[in-house]
C-alpha positions as a printed NumPy array, in Angstrom:
array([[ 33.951, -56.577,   1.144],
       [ 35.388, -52.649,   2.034],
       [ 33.658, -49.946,  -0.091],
       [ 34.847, -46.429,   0.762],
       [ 32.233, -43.701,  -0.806],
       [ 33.485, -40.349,  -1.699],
       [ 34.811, -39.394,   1.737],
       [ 35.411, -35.776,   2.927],
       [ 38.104, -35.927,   6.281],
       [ 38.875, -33.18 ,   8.189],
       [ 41.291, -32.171,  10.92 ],
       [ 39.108, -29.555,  12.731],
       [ 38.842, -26.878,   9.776],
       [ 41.541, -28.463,   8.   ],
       [ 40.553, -30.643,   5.134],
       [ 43.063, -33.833,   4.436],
       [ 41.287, -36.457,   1.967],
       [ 38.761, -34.841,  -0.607],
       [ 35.716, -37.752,  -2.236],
       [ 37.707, -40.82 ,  -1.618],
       [ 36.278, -43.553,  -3.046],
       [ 37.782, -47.2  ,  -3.186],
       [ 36.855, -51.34 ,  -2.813],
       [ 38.668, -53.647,  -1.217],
       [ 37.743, -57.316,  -2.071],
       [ 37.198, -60.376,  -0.547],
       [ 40.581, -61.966,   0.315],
       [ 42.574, -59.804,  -1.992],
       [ 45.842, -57.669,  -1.436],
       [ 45.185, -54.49 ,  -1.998],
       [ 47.646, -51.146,  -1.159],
       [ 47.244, -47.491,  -0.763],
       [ 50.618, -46.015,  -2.185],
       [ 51.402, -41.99 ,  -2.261],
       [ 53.735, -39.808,  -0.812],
       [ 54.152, -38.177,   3.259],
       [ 50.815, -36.293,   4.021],
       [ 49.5  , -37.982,   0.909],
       [ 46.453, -39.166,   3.486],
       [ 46.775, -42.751,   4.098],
       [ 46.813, -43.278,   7.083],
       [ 43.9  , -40.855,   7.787],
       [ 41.989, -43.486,   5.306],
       [ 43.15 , -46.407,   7.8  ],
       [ 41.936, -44.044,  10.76 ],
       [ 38.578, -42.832,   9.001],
       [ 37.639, -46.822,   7.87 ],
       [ 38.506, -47.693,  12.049],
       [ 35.721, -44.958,  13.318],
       [ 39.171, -42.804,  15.079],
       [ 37.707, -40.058,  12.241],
       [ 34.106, -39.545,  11.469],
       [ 33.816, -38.421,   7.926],
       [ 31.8  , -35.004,   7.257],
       [ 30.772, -36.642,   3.884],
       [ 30.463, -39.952,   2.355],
       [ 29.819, -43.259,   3.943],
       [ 32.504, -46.75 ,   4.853],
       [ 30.461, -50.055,   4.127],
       [ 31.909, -53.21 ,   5.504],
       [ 29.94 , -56.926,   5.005],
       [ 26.758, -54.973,   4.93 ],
       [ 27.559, -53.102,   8.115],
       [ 27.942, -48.82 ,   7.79 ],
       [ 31.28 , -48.408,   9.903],
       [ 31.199, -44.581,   9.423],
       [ 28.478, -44.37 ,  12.448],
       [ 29.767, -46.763,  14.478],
       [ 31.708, -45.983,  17.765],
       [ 35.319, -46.941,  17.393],
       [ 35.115, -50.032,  20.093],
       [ 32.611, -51.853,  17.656],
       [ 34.717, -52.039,  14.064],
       [ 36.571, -55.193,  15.981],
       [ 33.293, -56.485,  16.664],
       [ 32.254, -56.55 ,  12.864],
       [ 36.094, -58.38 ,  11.822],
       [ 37.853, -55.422,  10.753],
       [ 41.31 , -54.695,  12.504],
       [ 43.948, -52.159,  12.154],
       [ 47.703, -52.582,  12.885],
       [ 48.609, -49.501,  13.769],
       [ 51.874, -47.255,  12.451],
       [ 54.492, -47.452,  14.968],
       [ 53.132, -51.126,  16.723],
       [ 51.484, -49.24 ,  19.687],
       [ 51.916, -51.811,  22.435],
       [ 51.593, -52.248,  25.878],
       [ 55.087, -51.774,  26.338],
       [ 54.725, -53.156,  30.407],
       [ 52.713, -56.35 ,  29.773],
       [ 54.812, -59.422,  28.715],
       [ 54.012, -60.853,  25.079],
       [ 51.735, -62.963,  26.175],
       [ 49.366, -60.164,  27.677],
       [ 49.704, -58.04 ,  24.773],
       [ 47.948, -60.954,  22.754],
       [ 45.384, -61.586,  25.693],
       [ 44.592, -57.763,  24.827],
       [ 43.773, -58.308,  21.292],
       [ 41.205, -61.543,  22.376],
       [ 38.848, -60.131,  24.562],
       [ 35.311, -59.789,  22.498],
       [ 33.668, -62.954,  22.878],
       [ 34.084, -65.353,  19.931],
       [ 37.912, -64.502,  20.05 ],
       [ 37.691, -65.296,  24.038],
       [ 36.425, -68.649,  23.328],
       [ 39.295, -69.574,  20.748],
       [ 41.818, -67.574,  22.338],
       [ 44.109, -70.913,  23.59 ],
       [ 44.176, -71.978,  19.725],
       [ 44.456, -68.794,  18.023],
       [ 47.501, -67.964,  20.536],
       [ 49.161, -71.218,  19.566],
       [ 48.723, -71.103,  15.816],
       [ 50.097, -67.308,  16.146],
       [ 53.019, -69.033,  17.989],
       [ 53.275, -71.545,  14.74 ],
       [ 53.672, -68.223,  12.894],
       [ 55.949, -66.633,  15.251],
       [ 58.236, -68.748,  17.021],
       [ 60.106, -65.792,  18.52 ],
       [ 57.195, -64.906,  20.29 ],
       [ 56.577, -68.077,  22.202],
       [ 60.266, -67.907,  23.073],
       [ 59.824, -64.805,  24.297],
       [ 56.082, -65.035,  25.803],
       [ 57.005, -63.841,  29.368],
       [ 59.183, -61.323,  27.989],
       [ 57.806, -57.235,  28.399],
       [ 56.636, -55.821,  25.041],
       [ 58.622, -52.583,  25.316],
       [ 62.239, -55.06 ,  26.004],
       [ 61.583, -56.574,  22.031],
       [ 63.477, -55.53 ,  18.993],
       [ 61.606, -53.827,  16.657],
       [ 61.026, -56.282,  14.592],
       [ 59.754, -58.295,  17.166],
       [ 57.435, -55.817,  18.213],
       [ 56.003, -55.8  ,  14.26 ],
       [ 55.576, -59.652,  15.034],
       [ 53.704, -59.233,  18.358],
       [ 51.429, -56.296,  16.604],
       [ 50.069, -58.265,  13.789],
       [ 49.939, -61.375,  16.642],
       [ 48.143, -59.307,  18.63 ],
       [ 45.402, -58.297,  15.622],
       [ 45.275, -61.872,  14.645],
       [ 44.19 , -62.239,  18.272],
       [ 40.622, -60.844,  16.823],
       [ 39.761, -63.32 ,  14.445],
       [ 39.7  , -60.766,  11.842],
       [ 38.277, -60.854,   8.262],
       [ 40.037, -57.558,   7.514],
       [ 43.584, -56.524,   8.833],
       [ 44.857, -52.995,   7.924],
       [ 48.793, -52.842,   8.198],
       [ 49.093, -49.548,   8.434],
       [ 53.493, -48.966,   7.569],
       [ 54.406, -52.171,   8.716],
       [ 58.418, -51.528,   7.649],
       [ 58.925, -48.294,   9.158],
       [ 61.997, -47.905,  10.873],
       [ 62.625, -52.165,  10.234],
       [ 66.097, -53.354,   8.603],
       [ 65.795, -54.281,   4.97 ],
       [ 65.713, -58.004,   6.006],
       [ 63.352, -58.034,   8.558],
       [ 61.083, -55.813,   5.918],
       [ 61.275, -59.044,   3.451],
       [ 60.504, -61.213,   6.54 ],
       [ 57.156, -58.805,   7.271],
       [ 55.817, -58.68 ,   3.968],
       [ 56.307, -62.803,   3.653],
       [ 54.228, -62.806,   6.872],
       [ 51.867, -60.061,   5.238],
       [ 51.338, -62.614,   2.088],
       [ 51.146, -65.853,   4.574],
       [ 48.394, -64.28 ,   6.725],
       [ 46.618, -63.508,   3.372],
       [ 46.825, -67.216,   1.899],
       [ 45.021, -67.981,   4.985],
       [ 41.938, -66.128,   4.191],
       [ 42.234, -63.083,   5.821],
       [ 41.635, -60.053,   2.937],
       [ 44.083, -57.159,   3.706],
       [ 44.379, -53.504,   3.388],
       [ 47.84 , -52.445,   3.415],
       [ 48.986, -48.523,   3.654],
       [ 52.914, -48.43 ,   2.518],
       [ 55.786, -46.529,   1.394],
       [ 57.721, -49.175,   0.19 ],
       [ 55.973, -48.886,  -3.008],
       [ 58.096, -51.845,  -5.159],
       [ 57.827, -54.129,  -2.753],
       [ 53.873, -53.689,  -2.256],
       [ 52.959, -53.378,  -5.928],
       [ 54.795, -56.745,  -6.433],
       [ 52.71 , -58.343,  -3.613],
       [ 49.556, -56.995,  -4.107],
       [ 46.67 , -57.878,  -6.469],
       [ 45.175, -54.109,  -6.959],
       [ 46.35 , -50.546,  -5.463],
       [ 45.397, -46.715,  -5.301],
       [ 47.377, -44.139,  -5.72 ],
       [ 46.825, -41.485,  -3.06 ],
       [ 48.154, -37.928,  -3.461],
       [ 47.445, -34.716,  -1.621],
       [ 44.402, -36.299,  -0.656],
       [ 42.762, -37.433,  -3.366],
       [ 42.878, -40.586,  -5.595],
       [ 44.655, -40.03 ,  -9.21 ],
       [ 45.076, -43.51 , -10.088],
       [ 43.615, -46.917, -10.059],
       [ 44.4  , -50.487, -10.886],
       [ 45.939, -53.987, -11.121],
       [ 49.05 , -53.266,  -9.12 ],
       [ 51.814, -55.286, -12.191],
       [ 49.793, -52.671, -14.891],
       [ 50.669, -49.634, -12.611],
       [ 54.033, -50.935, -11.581],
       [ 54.369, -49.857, -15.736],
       [ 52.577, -46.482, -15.18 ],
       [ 55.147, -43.808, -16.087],
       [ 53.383, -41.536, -13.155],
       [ 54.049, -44.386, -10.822],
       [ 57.287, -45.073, -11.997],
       [ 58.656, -41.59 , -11.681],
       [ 56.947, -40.448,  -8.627],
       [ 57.706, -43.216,  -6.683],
       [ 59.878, -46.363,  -8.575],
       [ 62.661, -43.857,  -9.511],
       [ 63.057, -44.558, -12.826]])
């Protein structure tokens, strides 16, 4: 579905992922682990068009998202849930999922999409006329992936969905992660919480310093020694 072709990112003269190459496949789980700075979330930014890479190419359903204008990834089903929820902290719940509806196929199903996201998230059609920025932070996670969902997507890309959550409210989003999945939607899912994700995911990459060292079925590398050391703690 996603293929990702020896990409070369850059920060104006500084160089931060070096021939990345990776698939993501139709409706599977798959996770980018590694460390801070490892260069994940440049890969989330890169696949969205934020980052044009200086070599290599980003292939979606056919479509080559590396020379498309940022704007137009939506358009072709991908979506990207952003680290830290980026809302619009002054428009109520409701308007913050208007926002993620407004190319046109999503338009025209926005009144059923909105209520099967309230089926998901019942907290957010208690709190519909509530501000975004007045939510817990949990319920800010819930109203970002509501909002993305909003799209129609074939593709969402969580991008640290548990940062800065409570360890319960972390079980709660990757139960929501797995739900959204069984409904048909493939995702790509960029994580620190590297137990948790391995033991939800079908296949992973291991990410460090910018390059990718390792490969696989996420239970086989969940029994990788590397894996285990660097970032299981055993």
């Amino acid at each position: 579905m996603l293929k990702v072709e020896a990409i070369d990112v850059f920060y104006d003269d500084l160089q931060v992922l070096w021939d990345v190459s990776f698939e993501v496949r139709e409706k599977e789980i798959l996770v980018l682990i590694g460390a801070n700075g490892a260069g994940k979330s440049t890969t989330i930014k890169t696949i969205s068009s934020l980052i044009t890479p200086r070599k290599g190419s980003i292939h979606f359903d056919g479509v080559r998202l590396d020379i498309v204008p940022p704007h137009e990834t939506i358009l072709h089903g991908v979506v990207h849930v952003p680290e830290g929820r980026r809302l619009f902290p002054e428009m109520s719940v409701e308007e913050n999922l208007i926002m993620g509806s407004l190319q046109r196929d999503a338009k025209a199903k926005r009144k059923d999409t909105m209520d099967h996201i309230f089926d998901l998230f019942p907290r957010l059609k208690e709190r519909r006329k509530q501000l975004g920025g007045t939510l817990s932070g949990g319920e800010q996670q819930m109203l970002a992936v509501g909002r993305g969902l909003m799209s129609l997507p074939k593709l969402m890309m969580f991008d640290e969905p548990s940062l800065g959550l409570a360890p319960i409210l972390v079980h709660n989003i990757f139960d929501m992660i797995k739900r959204i999945n069984v409904e048909g939607v493939t995702i790509l899912l960029v994580e620190q919480n590297v137990r948790q994700t391995l033991a939800m995911s079908n296949r992973a990459y291991v990410l460090e310093n910018g390059r990718v060292v390792l490969e696989g079925a996420s239970q086989n590398l969940m029994s990788d020694e590397h894996v285990k050391e660097a970032y299981l703690g055993i």
